[in-house]
C-alpha positions in Angstrom: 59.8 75.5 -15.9 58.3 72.2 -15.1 59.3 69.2 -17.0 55.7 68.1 -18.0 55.5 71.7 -19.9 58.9 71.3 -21.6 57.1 68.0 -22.7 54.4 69.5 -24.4 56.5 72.3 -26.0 59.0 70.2 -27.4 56.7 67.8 -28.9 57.7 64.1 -29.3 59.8 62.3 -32.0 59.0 60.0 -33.9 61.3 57.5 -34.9 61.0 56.0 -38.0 60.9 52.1 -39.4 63.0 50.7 -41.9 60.2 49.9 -43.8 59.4 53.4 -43.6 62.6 54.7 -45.1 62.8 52.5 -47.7 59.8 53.2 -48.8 60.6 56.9 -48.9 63.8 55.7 -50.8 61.8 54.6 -53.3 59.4 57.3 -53.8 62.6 59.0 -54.6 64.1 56.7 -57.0 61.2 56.5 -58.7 60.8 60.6 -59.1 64.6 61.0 -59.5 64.9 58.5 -62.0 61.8 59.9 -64.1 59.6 56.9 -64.0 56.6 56.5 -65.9 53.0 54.3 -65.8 54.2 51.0 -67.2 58.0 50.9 -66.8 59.6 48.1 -65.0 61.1 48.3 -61.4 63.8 46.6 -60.7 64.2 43.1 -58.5 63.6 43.3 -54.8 67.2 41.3 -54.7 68.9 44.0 -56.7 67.0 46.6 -54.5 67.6 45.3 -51.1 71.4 44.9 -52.1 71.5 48.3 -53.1 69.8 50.1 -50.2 71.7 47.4 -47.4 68.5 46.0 -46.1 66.7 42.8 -46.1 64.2 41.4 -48.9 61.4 41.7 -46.4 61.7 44.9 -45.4 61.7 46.1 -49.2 58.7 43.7 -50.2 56.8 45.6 -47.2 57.8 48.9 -48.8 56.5 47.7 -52.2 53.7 46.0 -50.3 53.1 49.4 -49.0 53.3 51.4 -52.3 50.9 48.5 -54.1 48.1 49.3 -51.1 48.6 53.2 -52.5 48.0 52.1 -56.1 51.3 52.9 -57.1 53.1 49.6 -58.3 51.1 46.9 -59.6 52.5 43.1 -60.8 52.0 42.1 -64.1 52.9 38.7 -65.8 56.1 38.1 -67.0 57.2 41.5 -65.9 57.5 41.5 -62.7 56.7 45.0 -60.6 55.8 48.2 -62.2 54.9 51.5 -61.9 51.4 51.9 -61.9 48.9 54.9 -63.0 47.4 55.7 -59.4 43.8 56.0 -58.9 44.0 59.1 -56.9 40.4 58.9 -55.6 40.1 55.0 -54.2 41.5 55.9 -50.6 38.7 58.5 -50.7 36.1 56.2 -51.6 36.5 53.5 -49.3 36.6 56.0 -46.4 34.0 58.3 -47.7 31.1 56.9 -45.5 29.1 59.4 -43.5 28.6 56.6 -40.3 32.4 56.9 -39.6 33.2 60.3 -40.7 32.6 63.3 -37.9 30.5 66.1 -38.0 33.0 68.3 -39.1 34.7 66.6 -41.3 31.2 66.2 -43.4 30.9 70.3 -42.9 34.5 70.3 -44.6 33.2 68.0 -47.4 29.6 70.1 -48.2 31.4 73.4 -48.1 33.7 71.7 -50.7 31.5 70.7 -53.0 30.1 74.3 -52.8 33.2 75.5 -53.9 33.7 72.7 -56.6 30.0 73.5 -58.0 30.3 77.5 -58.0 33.9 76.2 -60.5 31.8 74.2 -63.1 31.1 77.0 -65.2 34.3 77.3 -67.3 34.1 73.7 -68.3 30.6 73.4 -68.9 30.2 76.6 -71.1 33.1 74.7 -73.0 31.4 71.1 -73.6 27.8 71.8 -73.2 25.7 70.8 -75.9 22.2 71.5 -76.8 21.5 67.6 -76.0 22.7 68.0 -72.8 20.7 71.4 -72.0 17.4 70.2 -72.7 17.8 67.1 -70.5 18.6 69.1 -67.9 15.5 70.9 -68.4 13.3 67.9 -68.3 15.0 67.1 -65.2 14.1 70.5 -63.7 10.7 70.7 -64.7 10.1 67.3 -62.5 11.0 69.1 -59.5 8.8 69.2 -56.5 9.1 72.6 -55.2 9.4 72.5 -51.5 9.2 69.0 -51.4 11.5 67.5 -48.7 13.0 63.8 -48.1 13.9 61.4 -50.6 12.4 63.4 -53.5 14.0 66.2 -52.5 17.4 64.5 -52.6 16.7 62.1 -55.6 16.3 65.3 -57.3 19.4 67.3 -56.1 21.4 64.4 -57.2 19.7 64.0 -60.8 20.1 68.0 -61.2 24.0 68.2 -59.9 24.7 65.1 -61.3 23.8 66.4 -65.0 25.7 69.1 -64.2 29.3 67.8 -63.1 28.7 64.7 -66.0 28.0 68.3 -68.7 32.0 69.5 -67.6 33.5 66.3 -69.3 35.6 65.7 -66.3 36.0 62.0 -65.6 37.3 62.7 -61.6 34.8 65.7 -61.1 32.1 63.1 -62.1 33.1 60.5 -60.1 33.8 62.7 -57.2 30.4 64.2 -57.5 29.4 60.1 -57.0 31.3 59.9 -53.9 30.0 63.0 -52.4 26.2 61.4 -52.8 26.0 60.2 -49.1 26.5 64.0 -48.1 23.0 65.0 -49.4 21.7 63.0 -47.0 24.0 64.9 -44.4 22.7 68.1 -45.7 18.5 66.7 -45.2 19.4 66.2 -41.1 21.3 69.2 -40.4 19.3 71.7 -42.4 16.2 73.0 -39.9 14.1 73.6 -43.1 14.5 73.8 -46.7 15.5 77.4 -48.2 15.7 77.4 -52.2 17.9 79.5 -53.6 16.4 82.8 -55.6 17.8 81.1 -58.5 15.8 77.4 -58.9 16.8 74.6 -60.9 15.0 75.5 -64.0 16.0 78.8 -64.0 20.2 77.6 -64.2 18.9 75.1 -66.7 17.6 78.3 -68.7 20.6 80.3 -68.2 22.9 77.6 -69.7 20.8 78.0 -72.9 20.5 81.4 -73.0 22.9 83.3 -70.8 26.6 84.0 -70.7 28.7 82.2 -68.7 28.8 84.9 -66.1 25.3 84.8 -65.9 25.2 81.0 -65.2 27.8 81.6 -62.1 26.4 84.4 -60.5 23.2 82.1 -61.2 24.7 79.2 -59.0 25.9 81.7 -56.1 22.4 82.6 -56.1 20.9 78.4 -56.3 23.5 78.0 -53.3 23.6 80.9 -51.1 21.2 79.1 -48.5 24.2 77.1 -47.9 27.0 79.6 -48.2 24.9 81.9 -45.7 24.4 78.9 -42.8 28.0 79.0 -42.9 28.2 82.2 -41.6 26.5 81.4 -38.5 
């Protein structure tokens, strides 16, 4: 067997930095020792003595684990353990001009999947408020209508919907999958509507079953779920 092959099968290693390992350290202190938002860690002296390294390779670690959102410094405390804001990462990278083409497919099927989901919560917190404004944005629709009314629209419509679950990260997530639409508008050849249009979901949320309303949005989205298919 040539050497070049054994290469490939073997795979290479890769050999970790101290700052690496201490930061992995920590990630397990933290979970073994059952710490919460708020609670103090302790010195970088204390914790370099205790892991046998230098200060600067644990304030890289920590520098490390602030970047991720999951220390903080507060005054007069010193370093703690922060709530992490799971989706800033996301957002900062979330930009359709350095993202691939598949990658953006990944993203739009998601939201599919995400979308066909929203029924249980919005059957729960739906209100009559909230129905009839989606109906007034429904009835302003354009059918057929491409371009930016086209995708003003889709965000107004979906937008009402993921804000009606009462899900903080589903709403904001819904705002950082925006750029997508636009995704959507180049790569689709024409525009399709679903046998179920926005007005009719809008209707079914005031006078269907819940159900109803998710075999409703199958129907809305199958354009998309079928051009996956192919």
């Amino acid at each position: 067997m040539a050497s070049d092959e054994l290469k490939m099968d073997l795979g290479r290693i890769v050999q970790q930095t101290m700052p690496d390992i201490v930061e992995l350290r920590l990630r397990e202190y933290l979970k073994e020792k059952s710490f919460r938002p708020g609670d103090p860690l302790p010195k970088e002296i204390d914790l370099a003595e205790s892991l046998g390294v230098s200060r600067n390779v644990v304030r890289e670690a920590l520098s490390r684990l602030r970047m991720l959102g999951m220390v903080e410094t507060r005054k007069r405390r010193g370093m703690v353990l922060a709530r992490p804001d799971i989706l800033s990462s996301f957002e900062r990278v979330l930009d359709p001009s350095i993202i691939g083409e598949t990658t953006l497919k990944d993203i739009f099927e998601l939201r599919l999947v995400l979308e066909m989901g929203l029924a249980e919560l919005i059957y729960a917190r739906k209100t009559k408020a909230d129905v009839e404004e989606l109906k007034a944005i429904a009835l302003k629709q354009m059918d057929g209508k491409k371009g930016s009314f086209r995708v003003k629209n889709e965000i107004e419509f979906h937008g009402k919907l993921y804000e009606m679950s009462g899900n903080d990260t589903l709403k904001r997530f819904q705002n950082m999958l925006l750029p997508i639409f636009d995704y959507v508008i180049k790569t689709e050849p024409k525009f399709i509507s679903g046998k179920v249009s926005h007005l009719d979901l809008a209707e079914l949320l005031a006078k269907g079953s819940k159900e109803e309303f998710r075999q409703g949005m199958y129907e809305h989205l199958k354009p998309h779920f079928d051009r996956l298919k192919k």
